[in-house]
Structure formats: structure tokens, C-alpha cells
N, C-alpha and C positions, 0 to 999 in steps of 0.2 A: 152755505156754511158747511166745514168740513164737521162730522162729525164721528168718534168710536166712542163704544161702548169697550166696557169691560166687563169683567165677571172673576167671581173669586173668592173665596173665604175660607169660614170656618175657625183657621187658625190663621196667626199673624204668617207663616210661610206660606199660604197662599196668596197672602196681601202685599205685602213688601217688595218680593219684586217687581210687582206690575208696578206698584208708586213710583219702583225708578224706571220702569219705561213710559210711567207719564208723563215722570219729569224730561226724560230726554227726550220725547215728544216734542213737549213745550217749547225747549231750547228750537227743537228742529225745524218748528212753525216759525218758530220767531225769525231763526237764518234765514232761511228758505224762501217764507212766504211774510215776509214784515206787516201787519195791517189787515191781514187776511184772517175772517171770525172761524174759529173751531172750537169745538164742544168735547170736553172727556168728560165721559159722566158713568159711575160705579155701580153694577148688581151685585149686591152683595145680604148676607143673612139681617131678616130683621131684626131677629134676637143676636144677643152675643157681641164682639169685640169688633166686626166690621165695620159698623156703621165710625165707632170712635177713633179707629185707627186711620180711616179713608178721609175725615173729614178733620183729624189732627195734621195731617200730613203737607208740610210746605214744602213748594219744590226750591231748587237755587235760584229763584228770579224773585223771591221773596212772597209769592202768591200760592194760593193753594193748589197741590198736584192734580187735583182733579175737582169739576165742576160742581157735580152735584152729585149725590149717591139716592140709590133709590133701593130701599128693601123689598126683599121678598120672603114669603115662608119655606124653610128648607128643615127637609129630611134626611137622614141618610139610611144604607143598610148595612148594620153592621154583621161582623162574622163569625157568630155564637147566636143561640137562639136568645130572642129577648121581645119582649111585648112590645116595643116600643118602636121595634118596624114595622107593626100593621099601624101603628098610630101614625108613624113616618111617613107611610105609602099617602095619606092624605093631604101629607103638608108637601110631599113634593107632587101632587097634584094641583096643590092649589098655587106653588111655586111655577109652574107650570102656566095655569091660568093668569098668575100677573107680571110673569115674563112675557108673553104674548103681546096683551098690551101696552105694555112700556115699548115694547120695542117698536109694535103696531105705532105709537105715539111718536117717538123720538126718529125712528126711520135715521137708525145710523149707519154708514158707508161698511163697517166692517164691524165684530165683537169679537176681541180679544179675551180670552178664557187662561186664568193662571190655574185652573184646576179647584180641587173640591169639593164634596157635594154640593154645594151652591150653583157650582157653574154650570151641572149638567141641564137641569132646565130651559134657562137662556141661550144655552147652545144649542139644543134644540128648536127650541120655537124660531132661531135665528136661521136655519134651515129650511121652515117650515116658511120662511118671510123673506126667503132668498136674500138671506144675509151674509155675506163672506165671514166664516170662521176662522181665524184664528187662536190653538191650544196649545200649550204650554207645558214638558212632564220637566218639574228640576229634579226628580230622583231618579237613580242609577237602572232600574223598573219601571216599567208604569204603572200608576196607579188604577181603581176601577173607573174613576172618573174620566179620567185622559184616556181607557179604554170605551168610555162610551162615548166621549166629546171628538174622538177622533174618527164617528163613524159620520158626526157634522163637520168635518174640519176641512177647509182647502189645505193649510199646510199646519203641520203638527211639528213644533218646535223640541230640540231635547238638547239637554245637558251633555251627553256624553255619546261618542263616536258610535260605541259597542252596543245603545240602547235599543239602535237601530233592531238587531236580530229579532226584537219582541214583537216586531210589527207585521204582518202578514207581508207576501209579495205584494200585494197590491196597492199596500200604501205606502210601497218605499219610495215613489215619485213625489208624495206628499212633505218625504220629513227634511226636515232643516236643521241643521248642526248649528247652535248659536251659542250653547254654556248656560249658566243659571245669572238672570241679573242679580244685582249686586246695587243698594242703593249709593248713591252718588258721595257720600259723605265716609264709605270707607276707603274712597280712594284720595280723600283727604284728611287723613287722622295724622293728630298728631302725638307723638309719646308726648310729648312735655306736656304736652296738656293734660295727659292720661297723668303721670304723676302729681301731677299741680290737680288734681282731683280725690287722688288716694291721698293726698298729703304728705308726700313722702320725696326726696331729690332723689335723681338717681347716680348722684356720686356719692350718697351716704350709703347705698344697699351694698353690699358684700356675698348678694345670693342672687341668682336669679328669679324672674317673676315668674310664679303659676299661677294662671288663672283659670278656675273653676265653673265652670257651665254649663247647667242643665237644664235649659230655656225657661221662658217666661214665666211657668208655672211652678218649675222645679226638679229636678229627680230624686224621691228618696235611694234610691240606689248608690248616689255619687254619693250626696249628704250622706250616706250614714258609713261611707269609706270614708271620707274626710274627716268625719268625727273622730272613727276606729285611729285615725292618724294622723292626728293635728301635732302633737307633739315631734313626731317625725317628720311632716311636712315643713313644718316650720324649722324645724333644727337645720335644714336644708334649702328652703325655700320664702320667698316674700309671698306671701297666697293671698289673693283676691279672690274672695268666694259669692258668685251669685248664686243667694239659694235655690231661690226661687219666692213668687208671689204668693204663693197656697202651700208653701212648704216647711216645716218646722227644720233649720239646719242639724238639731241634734246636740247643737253644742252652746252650753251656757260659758258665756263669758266670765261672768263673774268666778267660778270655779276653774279659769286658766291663769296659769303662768305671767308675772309680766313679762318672758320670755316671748312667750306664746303669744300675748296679746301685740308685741309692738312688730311682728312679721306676720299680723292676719289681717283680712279687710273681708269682714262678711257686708255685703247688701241683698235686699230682696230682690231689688231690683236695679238692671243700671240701663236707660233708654238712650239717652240725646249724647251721654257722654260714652258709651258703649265703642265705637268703632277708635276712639283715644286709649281707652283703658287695654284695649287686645293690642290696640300699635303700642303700647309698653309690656308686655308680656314677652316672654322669653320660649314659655312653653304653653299650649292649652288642652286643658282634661276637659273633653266635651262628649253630650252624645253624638250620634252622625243623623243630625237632622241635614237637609240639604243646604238652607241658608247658612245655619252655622259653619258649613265646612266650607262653604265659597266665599262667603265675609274673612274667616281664617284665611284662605287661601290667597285672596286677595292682597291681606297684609303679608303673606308669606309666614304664616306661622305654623311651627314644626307641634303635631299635634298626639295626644294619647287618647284614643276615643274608645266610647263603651257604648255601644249602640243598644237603643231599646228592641228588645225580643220579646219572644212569648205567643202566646195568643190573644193580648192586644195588642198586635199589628201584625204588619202583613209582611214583616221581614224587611222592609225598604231600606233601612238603617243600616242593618245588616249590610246589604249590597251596595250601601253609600261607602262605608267603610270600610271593604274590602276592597275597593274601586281603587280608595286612597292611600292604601296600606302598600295594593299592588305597583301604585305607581312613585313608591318610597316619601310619601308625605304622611306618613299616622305611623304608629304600632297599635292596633288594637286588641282590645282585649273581650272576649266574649265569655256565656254562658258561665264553665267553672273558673276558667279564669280570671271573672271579676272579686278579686280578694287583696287581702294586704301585700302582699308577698308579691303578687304578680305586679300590683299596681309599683311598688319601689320598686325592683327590679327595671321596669320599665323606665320608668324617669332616671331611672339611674342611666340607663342608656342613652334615653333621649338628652338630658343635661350635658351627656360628651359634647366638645366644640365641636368636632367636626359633625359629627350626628343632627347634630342642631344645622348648622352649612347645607348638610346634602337636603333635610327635607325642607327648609326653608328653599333652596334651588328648584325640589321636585313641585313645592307649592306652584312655584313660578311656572314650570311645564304643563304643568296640569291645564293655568287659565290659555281661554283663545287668545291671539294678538289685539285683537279689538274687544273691547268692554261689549259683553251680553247686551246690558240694554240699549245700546248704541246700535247692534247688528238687530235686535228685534225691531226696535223703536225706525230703523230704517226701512226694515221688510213693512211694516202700517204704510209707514210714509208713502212708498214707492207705491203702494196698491192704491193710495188713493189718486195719487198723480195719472 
């Protein structure tokens, strides 16, 4: 029996796009090898969103993306002083000891790593059990993870051309040019279903669509621009606004406009129908998390992003967004420039036809010719043949 392991978590962008390369796995066993048993089965955290999202997940053959998921305890270290890293140091200890034996157990051909703290464990002990590594960085950087998972890794996969330079000499034999996967389903959205979801035709709109995006949990930063400027968004624009899951938007309805009300669509959240509702967007305010902008990019959408900064985090955003900026697909907006002023101004530009043409065009330069998880999903394959 063929089998891989994966690894991955934390947050849904370390998750998502391994799913689509288990799905195009799946497809690729199926072609390939008809009748032939293999096994995908997930390391991922045992607290937290892993476990739910790896085992919600169907691929397009109608069966689950992956076979079985197996927790372990993960820690991380974060980059400010905080008690909760000496506590950490024992969970990725003991993360540590029950990646060992799962792997000791399962004895799979290869572990594919999307990055993490989660994954560094498993990628080690899979070093330690002479197990072909396979890592994963989709940000424009790498992360610390993908810094230490690529001192286990036979080849170390990246997003973008330029990421290369981060890597020592020695492991530029290792790296593989492949782009960020991208799940299967936004390379089939469809607007009319995205409108036949907001409720709305799109021969009745008389505005273009913006749609608002600050991942699964939220950004107070966009929400409370959005608020600062719903009356001007709208006088302008159809807005679809995901708040966020843990996020208060800032803006009570009952106190807007039926002006106002009949060109907004706040939701907390939008999952299954998500890759429909951006294929009816016209423009997207998002931060520059990495799936975000390759799902965007995907559909070719002309984007304004505001990347998260500060010192929580490590900049990554930042250099997703400059990436995108440089290669005429975003206008970003950073640090003092997150404000009203800058924010119209901007859309003011981007809303031009042609503006909208060229980066919708640069989207499309940006992606590789071949879909991400198709060229990863084939580098597995081919290692195990």
C-alpha cells in the first residue's frame, strides 16, 4: 500500500492547501494506478481547528480528502517574551514523542509538510526514521518553520521565483518552484451563483462589487474602515462584507440608511460558497495573507490590500503584498496609510476600467501554467513510483 503522511496546521492556511494536493492526489491514484490501495492520513494539532477542517474536507470524487487525521500536542515560539513558551517547550516535546510513533506505526513512503508549528516535530522525527520530506513555504519569506523543516527536507517547495535568495547555497539543489496550491473549487466558481447567494441579479446592480476580507476570524482594522465609511462605500459600491468569526463589524444595521442597507451584505462568515461570491466581485479589500491572494488571483481579481504588521508578526504580509503590488496586481496600503482618504483614493483608481483590465491581466502572470497542486501533487507521485 502506497502511503503519505502530511503535516500542517495551526491556522486554516496551513491546511487548505495540502487538502487540494490530497485531492489531486486522489484524482492522480485514481488515473494512474485504478485499484491500487493508498493511504493519506493528517498530523495535525490536537487542540484547535485541524482536526475539524482535515476531516470536514471532501475532495471532488465525493469522498473524504484525506483518510484519517491523527493529533498531536504542539507548541509554538512566539517573538515577544511571554510565559507560555517555557510551557510550549513541553508540548513540542511531547509533540515530538507522538510523532515518532505514529510515524514508527504508519511507516509512510514520504511526509509532506504545509508548514506551521505543528509540522516541525513530524518533520523531524521523519528524518530521524529515514522518511523522505517533503516542505512547503506559500509566503513571499519563509517562515521559522519552513526554516527548520527544511534542514529535514529532500526538496523544499516555494511560491515565488525570488524566495529562492533566503535559502543558503546549499540548499538551492533542494528548492522547487511550484506557486501556492489553490483548492480545486476556485478554479470552478461561479459568479451567478455568487449572486444567486447575496440575492441580488447582476443586471439590477449599477455599481461594482467590493468585497471585504479579513480572514476567518476577522480584522478589526478593515472593520472599523469600513464602518468609518459605509455611507461612501456604498454611495459607490455593492459591498459584501466578511467580518469575521470573533469580530464585532462596528456597524449596526438598524441605524443605516435603507440606501445603505440595500448595497451591503455583511456575513461572519462565508465557507462553501466563498470561491462564487469573489468570482462575482469586481474588486477585493483584503489582507495579504498568502491563500487569500492566490485564491484572488486565481479568479483574476484586481485587489487593494492592507497587510497585517506590527509586532505580531513577522512581516510576511508585508512581502506578500509588495510581491503583488510589484507585479501590478494590488495597490497597497500600509502602516500611515491605512485611513479614509488613502483607502478612496485608491478604489477610486482601482474602479477605473482599464485599472481593473491590467491587474486582473497581472493576476493571471503572476499564476504558474499549471495549477500548484497538480505540479506538487505530481512531484509525491513521481517519488513514490
Amino acid at each position: 500500500m502506497k502511503k503519505i503522511a502530511f503535516t500542517g496546521g495551526g491556522t486554516g492556511g496551513h491546511i487548505y492547501p495540502g487538502i487540494a494536493i490530497a485531492d489531486e492526489l486522489r484524482l492522480k491514484f485514481a488515473r494512474g494506478n485504478p485499484g491500487e490501495d493508498f493511504e493519506l492520513v493528517w498530523i495535525g494539532n490536537c487542540a484547535g481547528m485541524d482536526k475539524s477542517i482535515v476531516e470536514k474536507s471532501i475532495g471532488p470524487d465525493g469522498k473524504p480528502s484525506v483518510d484519517r487525521f491523527y493529533g498531536i500536542p504542539s507548541g509554538k515560539f512566539r517573538r515577544n517574551f511571554d510565559l507560555k513558551n517555557f510551557i510550549d517547550i513541553f508540548k513540542i516535546l511531547a509533540g515530538i514523542v507522538a510523532s515518532f510513533f505514529i510515524l514508527l506505526r504508519l511507516k509512510p513512503q514520504l511526509l509532506f509538510s504545509k508548514g506551521g508549528f505543528v509540522s516541525v516535530p513530524p518533520c523531524l522525527c521523519a528524518k530521524i526514521l529515514g522518511i523522505p520530506v517533503f516542505t512547503h513555504e506559500c509566503d513571499f519569506t519563509p517562515g521559522l518553520a519552513t526554516r527548520i523543516n527544511s534542514r529535514s527536507a529532500s526538496k523544499i517547495l516555494i511560491s515565488y521565483q525570488e524566495t529562492k535568495r533566503f535559502f543558503s547555497e546549499k540548499k538551492q539543489d533542494n528548492l522547487v518552484l511550484t506557486g501556492n496550491p489553490v483548492r480545486p473549487v476556485f478554479y470552478q466558481a461561479d459568479r451567478e451563483k455568487g449572486f444567486e447567494f447575496l440575492g441580488v441579479k447582476k443586471e439590477n446592480l449599477s455599481k461594482p462589487v467590493l468585497m471585504v476580507l479579513g480572514g476567518s476570524s476577522g480584522s478589526t482594522q478593515i472593520n472599523k474602515l469600513v464602518a468609518q465609511n459605509i455611507e461612501w462605500l456604498t454611495r459607490h459600491f455593492f459591498v459584501v462584507h466578511q467580518t469575521g468569526m470573533y469580530q464585532d463589524a462596528s456597524i449596526s444595521l438598524e441605524n443605516l440608511s435603507d440606501d445603505v442597507k440595500s448595497c451591503y451584505r455583511p456575513y461572519k462568515f462565508i465557507y462553501e460558497q466563498m470561491p462564487d461570491v469573489i468570482a462575482c466581485a469586481d474588486i477585493v479589500l483584503s489582507r495579504a495573507g498568502a491563500n487569500s491572494l492566490w485564491e484572488c488571483a486565481v479568479l483574476k481579481k484586481p485587489m487593494i490590500l492592507i497587510p497585517l504588521c506590527g509586532r505580531a508578526t513577522r512581516g510576511d504580509q508585508v512581502d506578500n503584498a509588495a510581491y503583488f503590488q510589484r507585479n501590478g496586481a494590488a495597490i497597497t496600503l500600509n502602516g500611515s496609510d491605512v485611513d479614509s482618504d488613502h483607502l478612496k483614493d485608491s478604489l477610486k483608481i482601482m474602479a477605473q476600467e482599464q485599472k481593473l483590465q491590467e491587474c486582473s491581466a497581472a493576476c493571471g502572470k503572476i499564476l504558474p501554467a499549471e495549477k500548484p497542486a497538480v505540479i506538487i501533487s505530481n512531484l509525491l507521485y513521481n517519488s513514490l513510483i
